[in-house]
C-alpha positions as protocol buffer text, in pm:
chain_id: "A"
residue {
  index: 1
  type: UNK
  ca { x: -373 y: -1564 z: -2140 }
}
residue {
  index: 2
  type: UNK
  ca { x: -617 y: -1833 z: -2138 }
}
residue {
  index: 3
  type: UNK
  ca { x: -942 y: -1679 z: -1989 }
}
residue {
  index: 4
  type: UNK
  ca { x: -1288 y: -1805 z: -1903 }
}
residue {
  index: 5
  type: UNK
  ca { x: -1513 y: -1538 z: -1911 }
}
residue {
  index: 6
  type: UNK
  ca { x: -1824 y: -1545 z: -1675 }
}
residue {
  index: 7
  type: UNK
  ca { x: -2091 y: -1252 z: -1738 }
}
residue {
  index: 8
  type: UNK
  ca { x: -2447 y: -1200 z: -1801 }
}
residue {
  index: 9
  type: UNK
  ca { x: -2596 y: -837 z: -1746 }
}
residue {
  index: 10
  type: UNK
  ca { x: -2479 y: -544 z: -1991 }
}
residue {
  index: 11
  type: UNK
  ca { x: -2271 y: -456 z: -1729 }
}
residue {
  index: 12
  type: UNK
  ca { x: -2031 y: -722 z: -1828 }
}
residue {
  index: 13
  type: UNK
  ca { x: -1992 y: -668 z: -2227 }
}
residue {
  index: 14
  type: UNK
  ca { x: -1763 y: -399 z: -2233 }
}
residue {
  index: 15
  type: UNK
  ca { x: -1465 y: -596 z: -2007 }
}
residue {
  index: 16
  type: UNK
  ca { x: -1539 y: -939 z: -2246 }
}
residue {
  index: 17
  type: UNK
  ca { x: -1536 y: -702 z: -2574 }
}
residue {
  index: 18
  type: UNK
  ca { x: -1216 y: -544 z: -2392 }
}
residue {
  index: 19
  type: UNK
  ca { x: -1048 y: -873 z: -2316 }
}
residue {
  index: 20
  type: UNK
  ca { x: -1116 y: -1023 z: -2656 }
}
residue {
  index: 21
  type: UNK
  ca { x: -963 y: -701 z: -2769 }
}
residue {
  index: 22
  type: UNK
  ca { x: -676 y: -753 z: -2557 }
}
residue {
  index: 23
  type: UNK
  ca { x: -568 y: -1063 z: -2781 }
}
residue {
  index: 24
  type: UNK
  ca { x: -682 y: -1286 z: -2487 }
}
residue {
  index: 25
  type: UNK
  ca { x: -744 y: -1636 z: -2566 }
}
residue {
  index: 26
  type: UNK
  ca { x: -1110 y: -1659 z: -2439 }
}
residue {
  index: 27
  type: UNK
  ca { x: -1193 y: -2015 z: -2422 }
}
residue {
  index: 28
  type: UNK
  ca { x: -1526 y: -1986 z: -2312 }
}
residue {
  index: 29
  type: UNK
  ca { x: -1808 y: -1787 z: -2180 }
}
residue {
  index: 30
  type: UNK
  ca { x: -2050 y: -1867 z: -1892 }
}
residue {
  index: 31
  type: UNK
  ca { x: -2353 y: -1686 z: -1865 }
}
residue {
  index: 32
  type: UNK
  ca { x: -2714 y: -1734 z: -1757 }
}
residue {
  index: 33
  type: UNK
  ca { x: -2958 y: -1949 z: -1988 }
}
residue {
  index: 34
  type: UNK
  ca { x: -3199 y: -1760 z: -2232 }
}
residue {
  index: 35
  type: UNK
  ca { x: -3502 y: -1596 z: -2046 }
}
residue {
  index: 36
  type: UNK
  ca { x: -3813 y: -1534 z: -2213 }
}
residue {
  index: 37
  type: UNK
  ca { x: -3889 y: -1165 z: -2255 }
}
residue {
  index: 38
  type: UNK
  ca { x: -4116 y: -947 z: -2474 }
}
residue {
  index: 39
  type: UNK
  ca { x: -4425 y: -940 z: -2524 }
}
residue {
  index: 40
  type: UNK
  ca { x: -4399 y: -1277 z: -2688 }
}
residue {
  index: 41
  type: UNK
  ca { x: -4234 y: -1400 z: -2385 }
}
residue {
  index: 42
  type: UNK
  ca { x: -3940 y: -1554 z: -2633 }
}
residue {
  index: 43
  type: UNK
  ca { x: -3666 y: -1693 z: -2490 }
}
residue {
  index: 44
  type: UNK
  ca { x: -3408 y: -1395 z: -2515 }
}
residue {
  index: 45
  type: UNK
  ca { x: -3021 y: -1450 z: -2450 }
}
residue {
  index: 46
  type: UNK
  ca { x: -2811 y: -1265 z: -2236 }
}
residue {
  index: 47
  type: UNK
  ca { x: -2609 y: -1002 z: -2340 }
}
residue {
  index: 48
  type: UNK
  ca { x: -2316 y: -1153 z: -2272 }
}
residue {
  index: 49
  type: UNK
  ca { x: -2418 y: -1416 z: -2462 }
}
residue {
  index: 50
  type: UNK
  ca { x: -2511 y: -1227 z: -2792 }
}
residue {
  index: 51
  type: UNK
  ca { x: -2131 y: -1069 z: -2812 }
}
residue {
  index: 52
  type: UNK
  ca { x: -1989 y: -1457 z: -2708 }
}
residue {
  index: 53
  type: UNK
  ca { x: -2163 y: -1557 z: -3076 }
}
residue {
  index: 54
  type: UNK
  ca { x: -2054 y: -1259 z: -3220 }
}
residue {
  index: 55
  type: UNK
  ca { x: -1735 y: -1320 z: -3093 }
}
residue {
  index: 56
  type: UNK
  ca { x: -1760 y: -1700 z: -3224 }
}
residue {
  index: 57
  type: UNK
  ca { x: -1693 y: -1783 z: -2855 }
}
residue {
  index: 58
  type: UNK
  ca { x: -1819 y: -2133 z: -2719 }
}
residue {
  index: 59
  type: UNK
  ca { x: -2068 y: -2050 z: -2474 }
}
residue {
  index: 60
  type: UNK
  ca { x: -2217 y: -2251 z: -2151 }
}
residue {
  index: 61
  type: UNK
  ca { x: -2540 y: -2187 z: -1949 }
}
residue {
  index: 62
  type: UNK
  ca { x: -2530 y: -2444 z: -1675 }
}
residue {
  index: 63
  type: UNK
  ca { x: -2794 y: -2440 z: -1438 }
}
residue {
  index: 64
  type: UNK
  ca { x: -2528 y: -2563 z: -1133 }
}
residue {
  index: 65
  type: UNK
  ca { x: -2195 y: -2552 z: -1097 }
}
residue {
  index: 66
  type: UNK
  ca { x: -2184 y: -2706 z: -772 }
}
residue {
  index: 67
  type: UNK
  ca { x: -2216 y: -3098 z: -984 }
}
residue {
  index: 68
  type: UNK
  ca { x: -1889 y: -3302 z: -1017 }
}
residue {
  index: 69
  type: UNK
  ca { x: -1953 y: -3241 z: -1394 }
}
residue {
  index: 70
  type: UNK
  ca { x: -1988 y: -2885 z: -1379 }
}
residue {
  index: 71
  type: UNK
  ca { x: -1645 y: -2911 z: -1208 }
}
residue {
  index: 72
  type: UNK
  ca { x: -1449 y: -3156 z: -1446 }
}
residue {
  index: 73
  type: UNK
  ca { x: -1594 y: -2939 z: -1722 }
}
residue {
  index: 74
  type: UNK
  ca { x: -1495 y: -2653 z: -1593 }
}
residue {
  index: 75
  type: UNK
  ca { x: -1099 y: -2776 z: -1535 }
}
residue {
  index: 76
  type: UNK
  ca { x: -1080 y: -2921 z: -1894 }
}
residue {
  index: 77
  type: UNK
  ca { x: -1080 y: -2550 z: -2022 }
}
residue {
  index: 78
  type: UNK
  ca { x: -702 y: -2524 z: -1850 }
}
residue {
  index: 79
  type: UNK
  ca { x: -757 y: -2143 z: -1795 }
}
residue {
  index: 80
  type: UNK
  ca { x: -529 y: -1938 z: -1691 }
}
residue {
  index: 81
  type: UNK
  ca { x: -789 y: -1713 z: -1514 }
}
residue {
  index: 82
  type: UNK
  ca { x: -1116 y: -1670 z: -1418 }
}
residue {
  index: 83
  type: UNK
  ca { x: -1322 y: -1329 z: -1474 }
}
residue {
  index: 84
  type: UNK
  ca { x: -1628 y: -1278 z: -1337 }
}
residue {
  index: 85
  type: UNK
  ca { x: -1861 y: -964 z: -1405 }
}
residue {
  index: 86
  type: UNK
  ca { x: -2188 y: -1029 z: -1298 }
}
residue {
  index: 87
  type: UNK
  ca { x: -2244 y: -1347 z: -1377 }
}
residue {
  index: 88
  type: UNK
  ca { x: -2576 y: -1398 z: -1110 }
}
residue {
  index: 89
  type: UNK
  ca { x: -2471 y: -1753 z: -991 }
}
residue {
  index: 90
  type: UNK
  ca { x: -2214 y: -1846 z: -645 }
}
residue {
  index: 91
  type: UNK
  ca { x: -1918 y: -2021 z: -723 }
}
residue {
  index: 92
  type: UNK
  ca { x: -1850 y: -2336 z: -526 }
}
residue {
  index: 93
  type: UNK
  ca { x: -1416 y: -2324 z: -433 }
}
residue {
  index: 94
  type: UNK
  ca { x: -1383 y: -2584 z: -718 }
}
residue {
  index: 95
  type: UNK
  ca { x: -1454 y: -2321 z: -964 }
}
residue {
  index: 96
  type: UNK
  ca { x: -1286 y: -2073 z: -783 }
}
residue {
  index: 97
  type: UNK
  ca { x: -934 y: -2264 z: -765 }
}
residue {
  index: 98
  type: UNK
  ca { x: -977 y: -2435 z: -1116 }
}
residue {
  index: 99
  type: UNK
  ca { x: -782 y: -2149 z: -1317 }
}
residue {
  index: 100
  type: UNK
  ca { x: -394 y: -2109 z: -1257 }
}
residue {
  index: 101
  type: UNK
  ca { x: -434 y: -1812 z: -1114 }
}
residue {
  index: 102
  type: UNK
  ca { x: -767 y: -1831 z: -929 }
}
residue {
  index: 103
  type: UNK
  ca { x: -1078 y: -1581 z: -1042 }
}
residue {
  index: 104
  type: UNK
  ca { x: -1060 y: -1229 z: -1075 }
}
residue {
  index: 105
  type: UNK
  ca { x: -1400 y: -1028 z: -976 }
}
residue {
  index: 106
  type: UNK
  ca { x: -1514 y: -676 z: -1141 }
}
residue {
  index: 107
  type: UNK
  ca { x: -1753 y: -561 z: -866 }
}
residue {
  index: 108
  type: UNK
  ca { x: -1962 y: -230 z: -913 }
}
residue {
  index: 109
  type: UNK
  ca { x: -1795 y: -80 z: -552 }
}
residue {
  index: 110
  type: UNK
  ca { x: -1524 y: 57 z: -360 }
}
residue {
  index: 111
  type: UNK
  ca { x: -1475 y: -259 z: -122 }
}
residue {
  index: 112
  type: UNK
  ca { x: -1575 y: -328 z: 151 }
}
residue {
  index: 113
  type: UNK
  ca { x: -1866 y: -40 z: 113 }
}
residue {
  index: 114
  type: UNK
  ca { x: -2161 y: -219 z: -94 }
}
residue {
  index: 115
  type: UNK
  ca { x: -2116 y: -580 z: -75 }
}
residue {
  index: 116
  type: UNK
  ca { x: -2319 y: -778 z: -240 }
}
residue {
  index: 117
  type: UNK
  ca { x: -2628 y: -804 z: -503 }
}
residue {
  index: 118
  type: UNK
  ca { x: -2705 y: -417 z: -586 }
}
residue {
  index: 119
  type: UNK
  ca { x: -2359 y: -205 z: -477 }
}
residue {
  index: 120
  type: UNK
  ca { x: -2497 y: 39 z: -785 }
}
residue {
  index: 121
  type: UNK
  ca { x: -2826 y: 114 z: -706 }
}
residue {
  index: 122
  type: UNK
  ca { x: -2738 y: 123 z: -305 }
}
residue {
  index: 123
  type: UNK
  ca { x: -2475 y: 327 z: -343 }
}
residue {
  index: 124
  type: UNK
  ca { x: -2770 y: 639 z: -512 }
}
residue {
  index: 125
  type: UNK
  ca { x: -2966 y: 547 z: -284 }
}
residue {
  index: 126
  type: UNK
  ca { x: -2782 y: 645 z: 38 }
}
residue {
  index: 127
  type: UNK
  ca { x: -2683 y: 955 z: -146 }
}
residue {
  index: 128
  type: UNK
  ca { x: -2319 y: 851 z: -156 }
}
residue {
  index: 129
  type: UNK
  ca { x: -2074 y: 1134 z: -313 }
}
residue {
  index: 130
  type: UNK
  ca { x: -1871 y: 899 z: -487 }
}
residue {
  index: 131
  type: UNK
  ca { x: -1875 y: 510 z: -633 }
}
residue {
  index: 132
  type: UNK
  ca { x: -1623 y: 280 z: -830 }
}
residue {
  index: 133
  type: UNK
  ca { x: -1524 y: -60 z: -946 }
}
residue {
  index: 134
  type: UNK
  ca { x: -1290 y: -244 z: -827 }
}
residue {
  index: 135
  type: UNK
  ca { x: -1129 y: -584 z: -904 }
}
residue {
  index: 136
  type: UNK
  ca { x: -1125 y: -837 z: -660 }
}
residue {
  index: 137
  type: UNK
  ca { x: -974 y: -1181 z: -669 }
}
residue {
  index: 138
  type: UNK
  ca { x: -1238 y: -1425 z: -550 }
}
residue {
  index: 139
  type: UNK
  ca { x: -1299 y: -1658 z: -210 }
}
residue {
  index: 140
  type: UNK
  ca { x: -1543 y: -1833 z: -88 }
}
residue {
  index: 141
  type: UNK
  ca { x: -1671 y: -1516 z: 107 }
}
residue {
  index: 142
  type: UNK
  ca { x: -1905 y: -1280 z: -32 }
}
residue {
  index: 143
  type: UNK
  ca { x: -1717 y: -1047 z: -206 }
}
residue {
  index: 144
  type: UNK
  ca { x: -1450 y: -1051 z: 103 }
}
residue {
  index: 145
  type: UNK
  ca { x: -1170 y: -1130 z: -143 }
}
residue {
  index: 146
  type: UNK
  ca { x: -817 y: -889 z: -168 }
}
residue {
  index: 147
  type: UNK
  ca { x: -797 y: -605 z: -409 }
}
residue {
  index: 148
  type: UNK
  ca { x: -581 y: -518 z: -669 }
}
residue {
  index: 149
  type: UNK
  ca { x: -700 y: -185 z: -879 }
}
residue {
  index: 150
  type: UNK
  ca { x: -1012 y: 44 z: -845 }
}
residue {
  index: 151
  type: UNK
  ca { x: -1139 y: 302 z: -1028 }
}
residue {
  index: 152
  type: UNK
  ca { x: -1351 y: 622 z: -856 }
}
residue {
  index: 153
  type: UNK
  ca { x: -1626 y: 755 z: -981 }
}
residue {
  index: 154
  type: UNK
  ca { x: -1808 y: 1042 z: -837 }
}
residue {
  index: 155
  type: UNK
  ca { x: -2177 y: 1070 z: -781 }
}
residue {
  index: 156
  type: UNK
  ca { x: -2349 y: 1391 z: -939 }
}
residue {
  index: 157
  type: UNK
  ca { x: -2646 y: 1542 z: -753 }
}
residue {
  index: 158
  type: UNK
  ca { x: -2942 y: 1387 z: -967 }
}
residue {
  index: 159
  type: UNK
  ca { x: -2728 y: 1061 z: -1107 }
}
residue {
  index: 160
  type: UNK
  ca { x: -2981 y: 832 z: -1109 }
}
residue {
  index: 161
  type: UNK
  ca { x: -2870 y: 474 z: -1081 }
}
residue {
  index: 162
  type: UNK
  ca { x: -2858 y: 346 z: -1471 }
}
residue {
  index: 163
  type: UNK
  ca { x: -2640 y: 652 z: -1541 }
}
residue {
  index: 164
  type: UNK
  ca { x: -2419 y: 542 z: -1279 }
}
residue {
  index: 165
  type: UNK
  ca { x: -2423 y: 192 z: -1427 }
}
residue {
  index: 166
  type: UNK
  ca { x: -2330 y: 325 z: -1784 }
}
residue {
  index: 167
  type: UNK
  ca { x: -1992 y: 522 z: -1601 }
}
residue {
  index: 168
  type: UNK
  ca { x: -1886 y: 259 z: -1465 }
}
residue {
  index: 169
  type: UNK
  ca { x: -1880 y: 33 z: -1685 }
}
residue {
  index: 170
  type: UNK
  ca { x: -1551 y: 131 z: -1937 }
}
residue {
  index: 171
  type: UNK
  ca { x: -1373 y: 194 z: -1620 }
}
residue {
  index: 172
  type: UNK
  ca { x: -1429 y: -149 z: -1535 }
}
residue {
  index: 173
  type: UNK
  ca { x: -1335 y: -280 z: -1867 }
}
residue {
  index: 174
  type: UNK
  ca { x: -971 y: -59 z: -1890 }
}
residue {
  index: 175
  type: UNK
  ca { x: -946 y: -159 z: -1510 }
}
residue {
  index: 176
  type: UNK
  ca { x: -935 y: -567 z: -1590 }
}
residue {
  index: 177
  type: UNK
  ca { x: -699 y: -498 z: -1931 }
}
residue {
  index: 178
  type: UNK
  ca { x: -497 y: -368 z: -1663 }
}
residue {
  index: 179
  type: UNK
  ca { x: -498 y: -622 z: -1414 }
}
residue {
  index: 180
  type: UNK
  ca { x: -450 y: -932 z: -1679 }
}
residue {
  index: 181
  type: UNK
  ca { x: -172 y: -773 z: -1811 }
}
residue {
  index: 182
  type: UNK
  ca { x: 26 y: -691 z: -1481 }
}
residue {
  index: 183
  type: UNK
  ca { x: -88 y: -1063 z: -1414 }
}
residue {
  index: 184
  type: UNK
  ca { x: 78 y: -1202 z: -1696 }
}
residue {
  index: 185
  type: UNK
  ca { x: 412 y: -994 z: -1575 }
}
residue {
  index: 186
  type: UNK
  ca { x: 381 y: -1157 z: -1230 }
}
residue {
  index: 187
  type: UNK
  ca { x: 325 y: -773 z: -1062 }
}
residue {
  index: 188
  type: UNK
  ca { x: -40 y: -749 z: -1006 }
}
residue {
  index: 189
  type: UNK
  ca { x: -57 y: -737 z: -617 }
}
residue {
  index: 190
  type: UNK
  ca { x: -346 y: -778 z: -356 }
}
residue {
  index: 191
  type: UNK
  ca { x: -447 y: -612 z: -48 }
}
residue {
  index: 192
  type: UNK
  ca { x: -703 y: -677 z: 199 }
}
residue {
  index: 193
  type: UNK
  ca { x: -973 y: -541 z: 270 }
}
residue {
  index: 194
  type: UNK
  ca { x: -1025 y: -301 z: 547 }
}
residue {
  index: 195
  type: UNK
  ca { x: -1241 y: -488 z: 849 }
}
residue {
  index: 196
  type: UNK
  ca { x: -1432 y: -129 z: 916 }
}
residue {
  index: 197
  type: UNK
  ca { x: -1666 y: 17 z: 684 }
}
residue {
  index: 198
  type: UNK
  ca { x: -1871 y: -317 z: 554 }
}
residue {
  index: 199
  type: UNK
  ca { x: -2192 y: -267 z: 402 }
}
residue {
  index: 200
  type: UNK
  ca { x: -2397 y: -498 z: 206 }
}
residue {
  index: 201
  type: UNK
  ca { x: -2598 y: -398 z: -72 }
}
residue {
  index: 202
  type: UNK
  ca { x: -2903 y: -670 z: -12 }
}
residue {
  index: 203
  type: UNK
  ca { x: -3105 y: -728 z: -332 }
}
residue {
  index: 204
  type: UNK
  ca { x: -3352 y: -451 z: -430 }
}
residue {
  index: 205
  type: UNK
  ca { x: -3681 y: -582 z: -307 }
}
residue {
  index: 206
  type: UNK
  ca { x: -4009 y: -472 z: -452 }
}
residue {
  index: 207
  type: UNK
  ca { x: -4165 y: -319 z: -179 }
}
residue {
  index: 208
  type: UNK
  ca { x: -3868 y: -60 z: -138 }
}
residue {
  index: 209
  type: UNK
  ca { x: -3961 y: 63 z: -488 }
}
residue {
  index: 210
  type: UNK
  ca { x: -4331 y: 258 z: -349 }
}
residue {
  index: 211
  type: UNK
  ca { x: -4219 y: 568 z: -262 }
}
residue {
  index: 212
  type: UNK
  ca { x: -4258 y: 732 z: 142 }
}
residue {
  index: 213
  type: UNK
  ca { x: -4375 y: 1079 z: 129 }
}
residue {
  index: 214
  type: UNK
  ca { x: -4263 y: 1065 z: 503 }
}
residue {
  index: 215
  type: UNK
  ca { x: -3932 y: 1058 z: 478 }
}
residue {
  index: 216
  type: UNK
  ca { x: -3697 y: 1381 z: 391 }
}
residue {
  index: 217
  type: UNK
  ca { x: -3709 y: 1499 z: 58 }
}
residue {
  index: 218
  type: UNK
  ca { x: -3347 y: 1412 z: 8 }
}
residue {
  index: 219
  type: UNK
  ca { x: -3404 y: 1059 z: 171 }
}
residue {
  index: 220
  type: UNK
  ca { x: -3693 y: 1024 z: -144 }
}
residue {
  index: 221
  type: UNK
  ca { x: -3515 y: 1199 z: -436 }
}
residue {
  index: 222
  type: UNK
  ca { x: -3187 y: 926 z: -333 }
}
residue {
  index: 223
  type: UNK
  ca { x: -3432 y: 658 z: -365 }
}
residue {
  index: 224
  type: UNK
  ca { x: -3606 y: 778 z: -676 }
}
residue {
  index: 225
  type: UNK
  ca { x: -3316 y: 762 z: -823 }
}
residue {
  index: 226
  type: UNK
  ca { x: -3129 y: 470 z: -716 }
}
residue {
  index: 227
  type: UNK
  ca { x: -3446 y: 271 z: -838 }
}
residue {
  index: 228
  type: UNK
  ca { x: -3424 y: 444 z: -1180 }
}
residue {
  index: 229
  type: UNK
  ca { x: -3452 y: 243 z: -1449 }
}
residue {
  index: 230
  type: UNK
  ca { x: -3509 y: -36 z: -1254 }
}
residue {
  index: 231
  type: UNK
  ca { x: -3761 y: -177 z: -1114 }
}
residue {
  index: 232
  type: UNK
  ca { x: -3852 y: 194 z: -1070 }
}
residue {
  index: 233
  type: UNK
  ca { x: -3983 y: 384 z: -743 }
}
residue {
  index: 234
  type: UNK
  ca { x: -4334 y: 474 z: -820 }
}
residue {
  index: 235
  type: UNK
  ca { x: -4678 y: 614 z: -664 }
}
residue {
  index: 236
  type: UNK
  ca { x: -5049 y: 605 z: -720 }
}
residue {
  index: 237
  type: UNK
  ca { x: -5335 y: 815 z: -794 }
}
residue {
  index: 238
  type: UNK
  ca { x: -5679 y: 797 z: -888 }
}
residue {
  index: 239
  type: UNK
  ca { x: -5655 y: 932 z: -1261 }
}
residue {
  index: 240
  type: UNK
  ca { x: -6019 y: 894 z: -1333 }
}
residue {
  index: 241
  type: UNK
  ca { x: -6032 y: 506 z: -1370 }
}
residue {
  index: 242
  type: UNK
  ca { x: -5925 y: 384 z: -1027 }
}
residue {
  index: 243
  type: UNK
  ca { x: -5562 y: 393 z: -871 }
}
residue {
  index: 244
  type: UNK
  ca { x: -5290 y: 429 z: -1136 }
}
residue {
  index: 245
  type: UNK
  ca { x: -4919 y: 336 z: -1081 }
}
residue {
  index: 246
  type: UNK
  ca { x: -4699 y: 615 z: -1221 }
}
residue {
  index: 247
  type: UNK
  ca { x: -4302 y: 593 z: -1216 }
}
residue {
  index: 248
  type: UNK
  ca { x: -4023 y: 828 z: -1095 }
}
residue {
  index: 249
  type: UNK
  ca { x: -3740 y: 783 z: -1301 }
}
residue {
  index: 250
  type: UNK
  ca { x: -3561 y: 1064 z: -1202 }
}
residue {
  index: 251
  type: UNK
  ca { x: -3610 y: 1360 z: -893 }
}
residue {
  index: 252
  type: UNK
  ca { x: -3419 y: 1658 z: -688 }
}
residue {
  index: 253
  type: UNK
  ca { x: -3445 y: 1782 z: -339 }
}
residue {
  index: 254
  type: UNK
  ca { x: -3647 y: 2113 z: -219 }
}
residue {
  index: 255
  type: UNK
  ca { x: -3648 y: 2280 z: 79 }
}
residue {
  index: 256
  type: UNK
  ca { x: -4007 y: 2432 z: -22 }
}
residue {
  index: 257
  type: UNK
  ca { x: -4236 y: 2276 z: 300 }
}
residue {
  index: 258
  type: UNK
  ca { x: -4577 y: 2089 z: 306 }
}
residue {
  index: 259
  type: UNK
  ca { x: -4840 y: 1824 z: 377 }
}
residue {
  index: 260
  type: UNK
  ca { x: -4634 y: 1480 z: 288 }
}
residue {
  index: 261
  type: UNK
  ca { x: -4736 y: 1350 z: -65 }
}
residue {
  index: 262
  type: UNK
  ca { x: -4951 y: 1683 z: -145 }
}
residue {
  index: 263
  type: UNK
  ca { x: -4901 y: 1841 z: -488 }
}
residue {
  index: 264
  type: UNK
  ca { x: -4803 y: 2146 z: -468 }
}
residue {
  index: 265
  type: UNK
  ca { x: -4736 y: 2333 z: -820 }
}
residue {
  index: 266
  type: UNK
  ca { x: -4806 y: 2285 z: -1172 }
}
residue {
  index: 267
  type: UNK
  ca { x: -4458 y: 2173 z: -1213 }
}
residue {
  index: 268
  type: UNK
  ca { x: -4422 y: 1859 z: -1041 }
}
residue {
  index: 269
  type: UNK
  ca { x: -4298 y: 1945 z: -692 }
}
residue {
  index: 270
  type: UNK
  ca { x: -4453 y: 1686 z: -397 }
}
residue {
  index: 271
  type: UNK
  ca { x: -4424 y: 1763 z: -53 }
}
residue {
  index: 272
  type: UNK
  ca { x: -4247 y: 1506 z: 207 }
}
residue {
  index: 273
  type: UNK
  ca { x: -4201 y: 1492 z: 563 }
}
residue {
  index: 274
  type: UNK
  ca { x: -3936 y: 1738 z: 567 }
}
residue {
  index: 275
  type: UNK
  ca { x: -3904 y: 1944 z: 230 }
}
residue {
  index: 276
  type: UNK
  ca { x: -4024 y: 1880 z: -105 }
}
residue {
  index: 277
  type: UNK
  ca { x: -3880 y: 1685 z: -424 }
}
residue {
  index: 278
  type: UNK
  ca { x: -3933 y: 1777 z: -789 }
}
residue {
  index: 279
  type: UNK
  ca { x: -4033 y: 1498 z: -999 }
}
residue {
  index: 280
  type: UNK
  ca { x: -3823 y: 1537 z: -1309 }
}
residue {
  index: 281
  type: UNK
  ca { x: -3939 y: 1219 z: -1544 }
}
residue {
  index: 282
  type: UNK
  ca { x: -4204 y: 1011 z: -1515 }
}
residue {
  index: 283
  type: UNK
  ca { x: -4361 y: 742 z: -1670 }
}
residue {
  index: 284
  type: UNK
  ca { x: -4745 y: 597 z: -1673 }
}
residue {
  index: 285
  type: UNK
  ca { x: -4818 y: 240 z: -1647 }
}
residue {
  index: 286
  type: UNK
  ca { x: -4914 y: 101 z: -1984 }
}
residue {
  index: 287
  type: UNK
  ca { x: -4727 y: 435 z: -2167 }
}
residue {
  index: 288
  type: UNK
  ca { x: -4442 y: 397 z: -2372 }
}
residue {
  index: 289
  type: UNK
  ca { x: -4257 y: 733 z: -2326 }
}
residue {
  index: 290
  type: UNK
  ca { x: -4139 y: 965 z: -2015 }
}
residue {
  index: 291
  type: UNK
  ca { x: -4265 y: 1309 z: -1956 }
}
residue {
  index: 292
  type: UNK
  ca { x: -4153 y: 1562 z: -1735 }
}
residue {
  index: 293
  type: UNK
  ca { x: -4332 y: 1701 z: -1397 }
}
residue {
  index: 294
  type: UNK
  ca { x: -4522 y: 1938 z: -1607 }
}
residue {
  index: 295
  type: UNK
  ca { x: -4618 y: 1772 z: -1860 }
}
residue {
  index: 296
  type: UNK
  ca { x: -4725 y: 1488 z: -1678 }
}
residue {
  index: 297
  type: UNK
  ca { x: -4951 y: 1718 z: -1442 }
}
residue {
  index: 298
  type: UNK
  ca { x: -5057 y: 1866 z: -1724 }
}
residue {
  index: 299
  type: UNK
  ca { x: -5111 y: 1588 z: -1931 }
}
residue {
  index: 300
  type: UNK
  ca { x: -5331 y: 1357 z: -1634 }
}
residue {
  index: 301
  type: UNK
  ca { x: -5496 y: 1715 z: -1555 }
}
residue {
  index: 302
  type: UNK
  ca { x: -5399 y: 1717 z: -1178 }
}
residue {
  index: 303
  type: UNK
  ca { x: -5383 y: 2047 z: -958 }
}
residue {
  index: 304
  type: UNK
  ca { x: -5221 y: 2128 z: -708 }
}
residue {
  index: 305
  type: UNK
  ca { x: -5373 y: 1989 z: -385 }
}
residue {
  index: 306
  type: UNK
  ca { x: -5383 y: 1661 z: -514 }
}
residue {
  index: 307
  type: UNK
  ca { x: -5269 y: 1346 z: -273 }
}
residue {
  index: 308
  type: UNK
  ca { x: -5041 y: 1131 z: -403 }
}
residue {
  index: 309
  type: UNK
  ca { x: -5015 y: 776 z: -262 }
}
């Protein structure tokens, strides 16, 4: 088939390495314009973009697509189909109804739980027992759209939110193989969504990433690690030099009981308003490397007793 492949984040090169795999003719790739990153702040491509050269794929980084040129451009491809993982950017119904067959979506849910910007990272955070991709085709709606195949994946107690990430991605990639090649037989079929059990997964905002001491230890270790890697849930303390940030990239629930955000072993274990969470990996601001509960008490020579804001 003739495909137009839209996709920026990681999360999208394994379905546009799968697809080119496929022997689909992939007559271009969308993604978001270089960002500067690094310490040298140097314009960096996307990911998707790196494997589209690789691939010797013609790639386009529009700023719009809502333009009449963006459209016309857009049509001249004569896809077949759309497919859109994570490409960052809304597409106006011009877009949408350009391809023969419309747009397919790989979103990082089990619609119509996790709508939205950050389905992953929501999903760990509410402590959700299992996630999954699914893939969607597209409408003007956010992510309302019929679907045609998903793949479940469970949550493991402690999964923090890039693991997640990494398991779902090949099951999204062997989930659109699928669906492109029942398309091309005419059998891939549709059903709507169920009209109970929406929930949007709003964009991660900064503030959510300080962590609450107040809330139950479960409530804490979710969010720990539904913000780990990114941007990271984090707290501060007075290291010698002032208040330090220091990063939780990964943490378990205790039932041990305490004064919320007191220190109370060697080990790394914090009380919160009802139980206690073990800080498994951490990471100073301005330090390369992660260390462990222990060696990070240890290493910024804290007892326990300490307050931890």
């Amino acid at each position: 088939m003739r495909v137009v492949f839209m996709g920026t984040p990681d999360f999208a090169v394994p379905t546009l390495a799968r697809l080119a795999q496929d022997g689909h003719t992939i007559v271009a790739v969308y993604t978001r314009a270089p960002a500067k990153a690094g310490r040298g702040m140097s314009l960096r491509p996307s990911p998707v973009h790196m494997l589209a050269d690789t691939l010797g794929i013609p790639v386009l980084t529009p700023a719009t697509l809502r333009s009449p040129e963006a459209a016309e451009t857009f049509a001249a491809h004569r896809a077949d189909i759309g497919v859109v993982v994570a490409y960052g950017m809304l597409l106006p119904q011009a877009i949408l109804d350009a391809p023969k067959h419309g747009c397919l979506n790989l979103h990082g849910s089990l619609l119509p739980r996790w709508r939205g910007a950050a389905p992953i990272q929501r999903a760990v955070m509410a402590g959700d027992a299992e996630s999954g991709v699914g893939i969607m085709r597209m409408e003007a709606g956010l992510d309302t759209g019929p679907v045609a195949l998903e793949g479940h994946v469970p949550i493991a107690s402690g999964m923090t939110a890039g693991a997640l990430h990494d398991a779902l991605m090949p099951v999204g990639a062997e989930l659109m193989s699928q669906a492109l090649e029942r398309l091309d037989r005419g059998d891939l079929t549709f059903t709507s969504q169920a009209q109970e059990g929406v929930v949007y997964a709003h964009k991660i905002d900064n503030a959510e990433a300080r962590i609450d001491w107040s809330l139950p230890a479960a409530q804490v270790a979710n969010r720990i690690n539904g913000l780990s890697p990114f941007p990271g849930a984090f707290f501060e303390v007075d290291l010698g030099k002032g208040p330090e940030r220091v990063k939780v990239l990964r943490a378990s629930a205790s039932d041990v009981a305490g004064t919320p955000g007191t220190l109370l072993d060697a080990e790394g274990l914090v009380a919160c308003g009802a139980g206690a969470v073990r800080l498994l990996e951490l990471r100073r601001a301005g330090k390369g490397g992660s260390a462990s509960g222990a060696e990070f008490v240890r290493g910024a020579r804290i007892a326990p007793g300490a307050s931890l804001g």
